[in-house]
C-alpha positions as YAML, in Angstrom:
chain: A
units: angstrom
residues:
- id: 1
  name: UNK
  ca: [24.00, 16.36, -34.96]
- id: 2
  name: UNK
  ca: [22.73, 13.03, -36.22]
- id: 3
  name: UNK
  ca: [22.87, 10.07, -34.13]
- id: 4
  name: UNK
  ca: [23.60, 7.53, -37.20]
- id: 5
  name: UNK
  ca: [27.29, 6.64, -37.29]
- id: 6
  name: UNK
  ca: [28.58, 7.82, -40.51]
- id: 7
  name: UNK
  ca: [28.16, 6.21, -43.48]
- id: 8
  name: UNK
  ca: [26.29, 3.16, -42.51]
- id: 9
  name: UNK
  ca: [22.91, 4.18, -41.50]
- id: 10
  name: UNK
  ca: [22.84, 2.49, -38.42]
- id: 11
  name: UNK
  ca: [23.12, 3.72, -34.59]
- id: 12
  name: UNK
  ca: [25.73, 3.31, -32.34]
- id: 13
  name: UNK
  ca: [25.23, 0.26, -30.19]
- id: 14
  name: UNK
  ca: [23.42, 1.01, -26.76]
- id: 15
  name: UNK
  ca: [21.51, 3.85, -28.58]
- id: 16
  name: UNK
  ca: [17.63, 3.33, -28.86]
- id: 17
  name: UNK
  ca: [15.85, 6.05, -31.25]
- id: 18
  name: UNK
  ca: [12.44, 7.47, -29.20]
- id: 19
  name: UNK
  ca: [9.31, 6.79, -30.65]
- id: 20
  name: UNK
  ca: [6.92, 8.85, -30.42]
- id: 21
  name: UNK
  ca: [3.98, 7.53, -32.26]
- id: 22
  name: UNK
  ca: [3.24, 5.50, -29.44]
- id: 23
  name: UNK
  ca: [1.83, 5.76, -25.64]
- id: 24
  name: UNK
  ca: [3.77, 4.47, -22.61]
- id: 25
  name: UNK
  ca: [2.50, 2.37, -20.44]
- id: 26
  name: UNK
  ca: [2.10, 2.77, -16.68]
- id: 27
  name: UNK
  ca: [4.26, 0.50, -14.36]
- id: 28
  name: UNK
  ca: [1.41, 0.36, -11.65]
- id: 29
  name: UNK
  ca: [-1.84, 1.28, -11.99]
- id: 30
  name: UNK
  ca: [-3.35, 2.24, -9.07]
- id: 31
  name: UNK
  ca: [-7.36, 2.75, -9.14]
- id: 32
  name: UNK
  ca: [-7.36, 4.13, -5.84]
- id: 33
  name: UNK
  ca: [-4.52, 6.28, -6.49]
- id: 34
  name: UNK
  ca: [-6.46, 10.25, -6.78]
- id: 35
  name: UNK
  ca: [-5.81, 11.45, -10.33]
- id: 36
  name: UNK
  ca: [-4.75, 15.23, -10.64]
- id: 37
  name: UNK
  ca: [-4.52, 17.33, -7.76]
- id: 38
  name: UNK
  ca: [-7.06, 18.08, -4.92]
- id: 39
  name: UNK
  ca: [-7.75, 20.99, -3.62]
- id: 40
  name: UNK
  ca: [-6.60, 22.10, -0.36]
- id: 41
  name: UNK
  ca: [-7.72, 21.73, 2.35]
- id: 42
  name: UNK
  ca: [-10.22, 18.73, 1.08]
- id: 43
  name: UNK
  ca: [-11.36, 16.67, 3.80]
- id: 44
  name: UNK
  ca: [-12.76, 12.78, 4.02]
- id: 45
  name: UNK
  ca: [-16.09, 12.54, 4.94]
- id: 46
  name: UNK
  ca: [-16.19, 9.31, 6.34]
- id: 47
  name: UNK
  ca: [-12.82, 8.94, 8.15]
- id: 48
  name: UNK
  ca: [-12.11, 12.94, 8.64]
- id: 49
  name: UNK
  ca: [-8.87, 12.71, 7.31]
- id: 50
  name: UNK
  ca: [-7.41, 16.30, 6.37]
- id: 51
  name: UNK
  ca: [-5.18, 16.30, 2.69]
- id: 52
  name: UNK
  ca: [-3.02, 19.08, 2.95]
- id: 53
  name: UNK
  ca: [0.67, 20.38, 2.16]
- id: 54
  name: UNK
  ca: [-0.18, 17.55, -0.76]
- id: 55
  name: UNK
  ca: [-0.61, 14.28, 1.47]
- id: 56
  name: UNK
  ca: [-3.24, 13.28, 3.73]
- id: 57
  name: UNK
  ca: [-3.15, 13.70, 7.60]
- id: 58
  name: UNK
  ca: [-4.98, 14.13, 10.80]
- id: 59
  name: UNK
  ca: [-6.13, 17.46, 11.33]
- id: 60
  name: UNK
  ca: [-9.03, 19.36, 12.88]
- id: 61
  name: UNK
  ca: [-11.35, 20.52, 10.00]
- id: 62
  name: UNK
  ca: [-10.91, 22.97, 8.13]
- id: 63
  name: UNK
  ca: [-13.46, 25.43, 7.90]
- id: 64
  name: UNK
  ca: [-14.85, 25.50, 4.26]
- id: 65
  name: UNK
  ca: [-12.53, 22.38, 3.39]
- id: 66
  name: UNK
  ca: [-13.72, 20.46, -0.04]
- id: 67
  name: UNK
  ca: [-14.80, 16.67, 0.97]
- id: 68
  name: UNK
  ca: [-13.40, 13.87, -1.32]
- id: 69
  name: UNK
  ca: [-13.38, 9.81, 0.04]
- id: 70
  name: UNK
  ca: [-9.93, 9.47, 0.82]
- id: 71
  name: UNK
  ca: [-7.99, 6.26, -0.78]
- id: 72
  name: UNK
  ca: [-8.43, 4.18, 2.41]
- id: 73
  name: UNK
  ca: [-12.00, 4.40, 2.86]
- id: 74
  name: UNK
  ca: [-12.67, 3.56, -0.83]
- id: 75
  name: UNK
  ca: [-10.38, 0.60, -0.71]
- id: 76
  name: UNK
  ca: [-12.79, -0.34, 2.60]
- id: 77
  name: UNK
  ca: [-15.79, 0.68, 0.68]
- id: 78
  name: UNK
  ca: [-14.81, -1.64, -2.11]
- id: 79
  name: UNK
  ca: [-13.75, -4.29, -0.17]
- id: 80
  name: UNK
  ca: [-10.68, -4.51, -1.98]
- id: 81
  name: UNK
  ca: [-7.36, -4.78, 0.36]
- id: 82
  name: UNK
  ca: [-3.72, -3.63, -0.79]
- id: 83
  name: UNK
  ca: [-1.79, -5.79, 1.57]
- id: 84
  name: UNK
  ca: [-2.76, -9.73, 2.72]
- id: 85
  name: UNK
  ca: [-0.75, -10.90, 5.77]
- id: 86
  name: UNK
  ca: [-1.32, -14.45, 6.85]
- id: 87
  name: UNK
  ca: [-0.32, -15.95, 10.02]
- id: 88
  name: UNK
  ca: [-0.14, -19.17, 10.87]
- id: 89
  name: UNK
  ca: [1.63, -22.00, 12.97]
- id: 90
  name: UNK
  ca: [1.75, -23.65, 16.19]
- id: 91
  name: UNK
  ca: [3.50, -21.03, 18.02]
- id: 92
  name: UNK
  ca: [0.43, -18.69, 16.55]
- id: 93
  name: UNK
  ca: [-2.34, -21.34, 17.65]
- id: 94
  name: UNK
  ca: [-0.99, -20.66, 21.40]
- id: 95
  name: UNK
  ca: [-0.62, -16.82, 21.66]
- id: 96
  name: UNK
  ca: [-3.10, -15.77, 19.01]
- id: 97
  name: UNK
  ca: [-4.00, -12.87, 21.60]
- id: 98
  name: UNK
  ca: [-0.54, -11.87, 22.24]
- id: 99
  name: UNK
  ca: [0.09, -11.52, 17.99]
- id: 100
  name: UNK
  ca: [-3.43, -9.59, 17.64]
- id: 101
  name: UNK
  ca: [-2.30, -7.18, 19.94]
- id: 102
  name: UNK
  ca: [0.73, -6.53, 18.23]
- id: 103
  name: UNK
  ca: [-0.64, -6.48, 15.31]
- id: 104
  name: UNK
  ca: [-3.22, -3.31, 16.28]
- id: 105
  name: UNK
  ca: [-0.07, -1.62, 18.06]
- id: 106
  name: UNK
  ca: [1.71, -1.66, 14.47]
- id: 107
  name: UNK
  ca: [-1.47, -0.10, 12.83]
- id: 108
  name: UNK
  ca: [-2.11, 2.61, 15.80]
- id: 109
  name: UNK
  ca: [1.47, 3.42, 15.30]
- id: 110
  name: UNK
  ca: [1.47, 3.57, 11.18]
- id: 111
  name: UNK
  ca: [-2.29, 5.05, 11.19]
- id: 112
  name: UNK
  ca: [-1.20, 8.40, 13.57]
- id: 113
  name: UNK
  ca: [1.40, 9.48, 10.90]
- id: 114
  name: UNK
  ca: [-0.08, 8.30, 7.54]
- id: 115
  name: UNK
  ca: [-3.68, 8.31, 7.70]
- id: 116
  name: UNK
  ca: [-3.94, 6.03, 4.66]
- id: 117
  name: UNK
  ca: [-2.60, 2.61, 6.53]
- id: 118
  name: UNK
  ca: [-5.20, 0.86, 7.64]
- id: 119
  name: UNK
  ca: [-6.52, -2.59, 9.02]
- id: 120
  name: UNK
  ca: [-9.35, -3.40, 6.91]
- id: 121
  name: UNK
  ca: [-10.50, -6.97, 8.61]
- id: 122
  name: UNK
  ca: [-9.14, -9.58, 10.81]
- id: 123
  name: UNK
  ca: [-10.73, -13.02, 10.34]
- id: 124
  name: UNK
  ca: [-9.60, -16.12, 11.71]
- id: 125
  name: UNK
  ca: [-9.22, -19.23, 10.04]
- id: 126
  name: UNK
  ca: [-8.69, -23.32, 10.46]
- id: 127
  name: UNK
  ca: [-4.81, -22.86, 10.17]
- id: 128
  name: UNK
  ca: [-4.21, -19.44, 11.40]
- id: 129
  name: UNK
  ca: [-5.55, -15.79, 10.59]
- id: 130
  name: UNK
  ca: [-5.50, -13.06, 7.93]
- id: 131
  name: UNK
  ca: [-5.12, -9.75, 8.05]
- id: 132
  name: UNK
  ca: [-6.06, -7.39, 4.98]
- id: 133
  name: UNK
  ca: [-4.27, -3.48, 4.91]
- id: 134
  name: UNK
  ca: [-5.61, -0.47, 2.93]
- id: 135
  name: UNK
  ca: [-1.76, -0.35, 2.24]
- id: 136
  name: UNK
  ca: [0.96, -2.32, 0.91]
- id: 137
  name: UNK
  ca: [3.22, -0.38, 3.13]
- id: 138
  name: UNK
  ca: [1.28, -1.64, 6.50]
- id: 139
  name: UNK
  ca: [1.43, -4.77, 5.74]
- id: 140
  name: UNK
  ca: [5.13, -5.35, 5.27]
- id: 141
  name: UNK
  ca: [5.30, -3.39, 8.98]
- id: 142
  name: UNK
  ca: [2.95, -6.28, 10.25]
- id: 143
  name: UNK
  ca: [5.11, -9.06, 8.73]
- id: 144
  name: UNK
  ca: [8.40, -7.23, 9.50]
- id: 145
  name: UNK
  ca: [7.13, -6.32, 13.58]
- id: 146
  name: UNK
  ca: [6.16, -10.04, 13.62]
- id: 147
  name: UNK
  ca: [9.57, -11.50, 12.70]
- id: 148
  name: UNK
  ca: [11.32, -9.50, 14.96]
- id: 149
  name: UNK
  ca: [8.63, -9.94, 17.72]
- id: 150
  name: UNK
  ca: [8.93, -13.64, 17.16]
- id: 151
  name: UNK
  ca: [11.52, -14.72, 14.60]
- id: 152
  name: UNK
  ca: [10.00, -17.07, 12.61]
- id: 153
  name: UNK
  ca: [9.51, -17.95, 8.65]
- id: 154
  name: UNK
  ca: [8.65, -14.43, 6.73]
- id: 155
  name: UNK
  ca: [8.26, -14.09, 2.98]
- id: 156
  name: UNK
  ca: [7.04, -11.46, 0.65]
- id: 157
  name: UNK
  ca: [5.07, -11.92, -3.02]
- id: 158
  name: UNK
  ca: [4.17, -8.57, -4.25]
- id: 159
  name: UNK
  ca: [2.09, -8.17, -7.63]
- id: 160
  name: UNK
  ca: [3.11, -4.83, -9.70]
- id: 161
  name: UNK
  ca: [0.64, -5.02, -12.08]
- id: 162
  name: UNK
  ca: [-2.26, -5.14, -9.21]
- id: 163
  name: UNK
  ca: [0.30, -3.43, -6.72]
- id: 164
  name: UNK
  ca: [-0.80, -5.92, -4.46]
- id: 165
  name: UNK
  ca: [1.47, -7.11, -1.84]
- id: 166
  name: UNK
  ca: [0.99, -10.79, 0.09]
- id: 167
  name: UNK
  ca: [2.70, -11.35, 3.37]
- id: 168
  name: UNK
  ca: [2.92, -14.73, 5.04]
- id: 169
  name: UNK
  ca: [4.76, -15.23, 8.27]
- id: 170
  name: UNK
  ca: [4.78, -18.80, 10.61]
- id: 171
  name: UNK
  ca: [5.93, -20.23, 13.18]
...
């Protein structure tokens, strides 16, 4: 059946033919991503984290498990963070202590079921702190547990190309 309508040469409008003489690109490319499958059970040497059942999780090692660096720990080998989440204001400046500690709650909590969500560093600044995630994921959970800790201002910029995500919350 030909897709042309009949006797004009042309397609029907909506219609886009495939070509195939070209290569499609990725919508996110992800370095850290693992290409191809692993092998199961592989475990990470440096954090001990078990990928099996095709994910990554916190089990007791396997006995004759393959070892592969798991995403997390090469993004904190690297130095190169997923997630930024800034914090900043007055209300900040006087329970700094109070935020920090919800902020590690949030990443115990994330880290027990998905091994991959991670606080990389903490460093304060003059106008606040930041926090930088192995994951974009962890660091909309930070932003999101701080607004409805604390209410507060609470945007989101997130880079597909880099799949990068920035997280700024104040008050």
């Amino acid at each position: 059946m030909s897709n042309h309508l009949p006797g004009t040469g042309l397609h029907p409008p909506g219609f886009h033919s495939i070509r195939r003489d070209r290569l499609l690109q990725e919508t996110v490319h992800d370095s850290y991503k693992i290409k191809g499958k692993l092998h199961e059970p592989t475990c990470c040497p440096d954090c001990g984290a078990v990928f099996h059942g095709g994910r990554w999780q916190w089990l007791d090692k396997p006995k004759d498990a393959h070892q592969a660096t798991c995403p997390a720990c090469h993004r904190v080998r690297d130095d190169f963070p997923a997630g930024y989440v800034s914090v900043s204001g007055e209300f900040f400046a006087a329970h700094d202590q109070e935020i920090l500690s919800l902020i590690r709650h949030r990443e115990t909590q994330e880290k027990a079921e998905h091994p991959l969500q991670r606080i990389m560093d903490i460093k304060k600044n003059g106008h606040g702190m930041q926090v930088t995630t192995t994951d974009i994921h962890l660091a909309r959970g930070i932003g999101e547990a701080l607004h409805h800790a604390y209410q507060g201002g609470l945007e989101f910029h997130y880079n597909p190309e880099q799949n990068l995500l920035r997280v700024s919350w104040s008050r």
